[in-house]
C-alpha positions in Angstrom: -5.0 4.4 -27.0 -5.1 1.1 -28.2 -3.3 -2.0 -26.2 -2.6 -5.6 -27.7 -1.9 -8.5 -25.6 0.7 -10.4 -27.2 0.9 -13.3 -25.0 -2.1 -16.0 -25.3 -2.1 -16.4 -21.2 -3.0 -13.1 -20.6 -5.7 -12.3 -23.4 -7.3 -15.3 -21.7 -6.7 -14.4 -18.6 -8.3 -11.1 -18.9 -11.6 -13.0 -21.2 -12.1 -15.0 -17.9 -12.1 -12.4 -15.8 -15.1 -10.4 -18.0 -16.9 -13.7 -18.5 -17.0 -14.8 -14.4 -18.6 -11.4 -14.4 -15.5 -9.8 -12.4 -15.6 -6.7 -14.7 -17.4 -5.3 -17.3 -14.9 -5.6 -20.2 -11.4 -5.9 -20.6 -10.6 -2.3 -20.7 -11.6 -2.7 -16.8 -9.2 -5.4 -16.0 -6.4 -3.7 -18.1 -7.5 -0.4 -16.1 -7.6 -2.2 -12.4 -4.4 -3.7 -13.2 -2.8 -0.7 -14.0 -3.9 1.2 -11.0 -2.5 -1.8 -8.7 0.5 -1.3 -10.3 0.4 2.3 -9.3 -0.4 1.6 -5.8 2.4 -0.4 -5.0 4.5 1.9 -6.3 3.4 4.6 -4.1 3.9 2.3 -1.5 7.4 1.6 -2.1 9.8 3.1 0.8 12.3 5.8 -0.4 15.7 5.8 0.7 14.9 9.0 3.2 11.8 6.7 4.8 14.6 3.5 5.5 17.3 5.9 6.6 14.6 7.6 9.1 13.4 4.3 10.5 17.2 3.0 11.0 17.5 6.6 13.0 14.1 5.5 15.1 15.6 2.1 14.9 18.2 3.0 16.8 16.7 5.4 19.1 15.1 2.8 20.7 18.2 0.2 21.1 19.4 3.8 23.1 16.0 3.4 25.0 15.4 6.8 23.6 11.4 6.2 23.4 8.0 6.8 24.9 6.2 4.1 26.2 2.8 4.0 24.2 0.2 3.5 26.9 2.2 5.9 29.3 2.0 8.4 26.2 -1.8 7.7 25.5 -2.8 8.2 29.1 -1.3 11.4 29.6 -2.8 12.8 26.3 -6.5 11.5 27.7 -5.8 13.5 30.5 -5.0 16.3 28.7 -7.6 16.3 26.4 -10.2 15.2 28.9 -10.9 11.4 26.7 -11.8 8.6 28.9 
């Protein structure tokens, strides 16, 4: 596959980014990019990860929670962690 940057800005943009020595040609900046772009998309939150957090969300306005160190305390007990 073959990829032409149209725009001036970013054919320069990726030149400067082999030349300071950042990567080793600009199939690597194209590449990095592209995997970024991945990333954050994995990182986006679906629709069932906001509903579930408005659900924990509201558990804990009902003071339906644990407190953490109370929780964390018991489990070194029960696992025998100082």
């Amino acid at each position: 596959m073959q990829v032409h940057l149209t725009k001036p800005e970013l054919a320069r943009f990726v030149d400067a980014k082999v030349k300071a020595g950042e990567f080793p040609s600009a199939q690597a900046v194209v590449e990095d990019a592209l995997v970024r772009m991945m990333e954050e998309e994995q990182e986006t939150l679906t629709e069932d990860d906001l509903r579930a957090i408005q659900l924990a969300d509201e558990a804990m306005d009902r003071g339906e929670h644990v407190d953490f160190e109370a929780f964390a305390d018991e489990m070194r007990k029960k696992f025998g962690v100082k």
